[in-house]
C-alpha positions in Angstrom: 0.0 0.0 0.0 1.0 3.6 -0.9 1.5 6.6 1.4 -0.2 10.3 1.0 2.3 12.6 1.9 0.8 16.2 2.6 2.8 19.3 2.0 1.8 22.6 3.3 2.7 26.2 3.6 2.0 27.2 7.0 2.1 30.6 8.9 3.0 30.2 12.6 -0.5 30.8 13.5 -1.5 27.8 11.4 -3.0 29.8 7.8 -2.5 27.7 5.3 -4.5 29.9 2.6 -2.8 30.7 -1.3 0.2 31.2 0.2 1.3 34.2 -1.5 2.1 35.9 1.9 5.3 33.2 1.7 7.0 35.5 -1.2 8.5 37.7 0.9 10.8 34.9 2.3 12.6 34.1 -0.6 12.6 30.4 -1.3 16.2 28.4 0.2 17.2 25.5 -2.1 17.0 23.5 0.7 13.5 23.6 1.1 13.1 22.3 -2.7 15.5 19.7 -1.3 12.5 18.5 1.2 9.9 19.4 -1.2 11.9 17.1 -3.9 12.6 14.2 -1.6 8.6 13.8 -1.1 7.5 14.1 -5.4 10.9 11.4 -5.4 8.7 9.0 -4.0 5.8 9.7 -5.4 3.6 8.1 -8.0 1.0 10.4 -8.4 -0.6 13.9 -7.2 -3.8 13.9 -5.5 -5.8 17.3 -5.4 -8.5 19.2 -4.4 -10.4 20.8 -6.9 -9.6 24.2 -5.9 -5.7 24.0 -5.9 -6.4 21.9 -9.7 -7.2 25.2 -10.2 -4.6 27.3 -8.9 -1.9 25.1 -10.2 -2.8 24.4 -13.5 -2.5 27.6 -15.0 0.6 28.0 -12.5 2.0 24.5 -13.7 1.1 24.1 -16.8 3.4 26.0 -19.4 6.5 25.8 -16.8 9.3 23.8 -17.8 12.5 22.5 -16.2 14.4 25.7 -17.1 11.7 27.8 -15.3 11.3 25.2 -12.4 13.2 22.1 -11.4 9.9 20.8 -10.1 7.7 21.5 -13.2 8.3 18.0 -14.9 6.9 16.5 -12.1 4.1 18.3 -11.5 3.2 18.2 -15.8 4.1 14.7 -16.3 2.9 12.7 -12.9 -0.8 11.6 -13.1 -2.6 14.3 -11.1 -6.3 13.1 -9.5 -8.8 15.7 -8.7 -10.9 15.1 -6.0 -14.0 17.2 -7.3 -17.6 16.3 -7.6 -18.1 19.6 -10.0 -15.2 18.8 -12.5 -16.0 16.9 -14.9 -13.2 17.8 -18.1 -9.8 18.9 -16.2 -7.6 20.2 -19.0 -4.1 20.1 -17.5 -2.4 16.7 -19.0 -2.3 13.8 -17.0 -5.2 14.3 -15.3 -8.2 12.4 -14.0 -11.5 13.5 -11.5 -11.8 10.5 -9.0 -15.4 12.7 -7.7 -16.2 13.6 -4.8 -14.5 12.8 -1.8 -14.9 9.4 -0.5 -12.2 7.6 1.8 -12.7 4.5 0.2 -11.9 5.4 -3.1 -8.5 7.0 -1.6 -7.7 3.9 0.3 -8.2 2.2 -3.1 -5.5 4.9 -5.1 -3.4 4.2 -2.3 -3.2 0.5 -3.1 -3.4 1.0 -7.1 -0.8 4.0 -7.4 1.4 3.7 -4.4 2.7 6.7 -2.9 0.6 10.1 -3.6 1.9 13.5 -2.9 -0.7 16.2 -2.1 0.1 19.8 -1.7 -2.3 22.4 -0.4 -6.0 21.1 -0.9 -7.0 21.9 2.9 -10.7 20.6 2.9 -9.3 17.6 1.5 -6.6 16.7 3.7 -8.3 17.5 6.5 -11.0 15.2 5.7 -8.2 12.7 5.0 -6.5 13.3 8.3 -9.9 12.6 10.3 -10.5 9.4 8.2 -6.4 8.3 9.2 -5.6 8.4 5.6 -2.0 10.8 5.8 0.7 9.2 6.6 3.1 12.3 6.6 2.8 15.4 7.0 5.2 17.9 5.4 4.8 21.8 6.9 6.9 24.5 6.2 6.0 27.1 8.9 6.9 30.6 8.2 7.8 33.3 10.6 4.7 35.7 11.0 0.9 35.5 11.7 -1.9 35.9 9.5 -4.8 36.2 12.2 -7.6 35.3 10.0 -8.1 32.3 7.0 -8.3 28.4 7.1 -6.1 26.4 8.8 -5.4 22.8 8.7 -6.7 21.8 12.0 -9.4 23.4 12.9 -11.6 24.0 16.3 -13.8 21.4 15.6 -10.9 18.8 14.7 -10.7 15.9 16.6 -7.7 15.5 18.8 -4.9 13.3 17.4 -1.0 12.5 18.0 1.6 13.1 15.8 5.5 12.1 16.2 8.3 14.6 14.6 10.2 12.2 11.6 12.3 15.1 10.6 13.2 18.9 11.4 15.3 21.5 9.6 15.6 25.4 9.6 16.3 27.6 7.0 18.4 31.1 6.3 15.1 32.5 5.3 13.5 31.7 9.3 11.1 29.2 7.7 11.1 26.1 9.5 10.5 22.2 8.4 8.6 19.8 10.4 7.6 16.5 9.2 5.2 14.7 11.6 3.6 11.0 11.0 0.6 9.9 13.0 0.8 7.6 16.5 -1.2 4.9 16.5 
């Protein structure tokens, strides 16, 4: 059976909203390091439908010369978790429908390893049905106040253990967590 690894931009306040608010931290190679060590592994990209959105124009037309992660992001099967689209137009892509925790367990088993970035509503209706396996958050130095965050008030209560943990120039810091139990 695969893994979903979830990788999320993350103000210390817990925002995890378009993070364009990230920008103004410069982006150290060795957070494309961490990023690139979870796509490595992975066999596909599973996605909400409203980051399908944002990224396809984003993705789309960027090559290896713009980005060293474009190729992965263009030629990795991408599936949308979306019961409203029904003709995604960014290659290698396929609507599994609306969310159902069955039908990830099943991707899981048929793909292997799926990488998931952004997407809040859907992760965190994968992390109440135990369906990550790691989670990836790159937490930046400042607050946002208001916007959605990844665990919310009416979450329920779960334990995590730290895998990994780096720091950056930039005052971003890495923590990967896996869930206990």
């Amino acid at each position: 059976m695969g893994e979903v690894h979830v990788h999320e931009f993350m103000s210390l306040d817990g925002v995890i909203d378009a993070p364009t608010w990230t920008f103004d931290y410069g982006f150290d190679p060795k957070m494309g390091e961490a990023i690139g060590a979870a796509t490595a592994r992975s066999q596909g990209i599973l996605l909400g439908r409203t980051t399908y959105d944002e990224f396809e124009p984003a993705w789309s037309t960027r090559t290896a010369e713009d980005d060293p992660g474009a190729p992965f992001f263009n030629d990795t099967m991408k599936y949308v978790v979306s019961g409203t689209l029904t003709d995604p137009t960014w290659r290698n892509s396929t609507v599994v429908g609306p969310y159902d925790a069955e039908e990830i367990r099943k991707l899981k088993d048929d793909v292997g390893d799926l990488y998931v970035s952004g997407s809040g509503t859907l992760v965190r209706a994968m992390l109440a049905d135990g369906l990550v396996d790691e989670l990836h958050l790159f937490v930046y130095p400042l607050t946002r106040g208001s916007g959605p965050r990844l665990f919310t008030e009416d979450g329920a209560p779960g334990k995590l253990s730290l895998s990994a943990s780096e720091s950056y120039e930039n005052g971003v810091v890495y923590l990967a967590y896996r869930p206990q139990g």
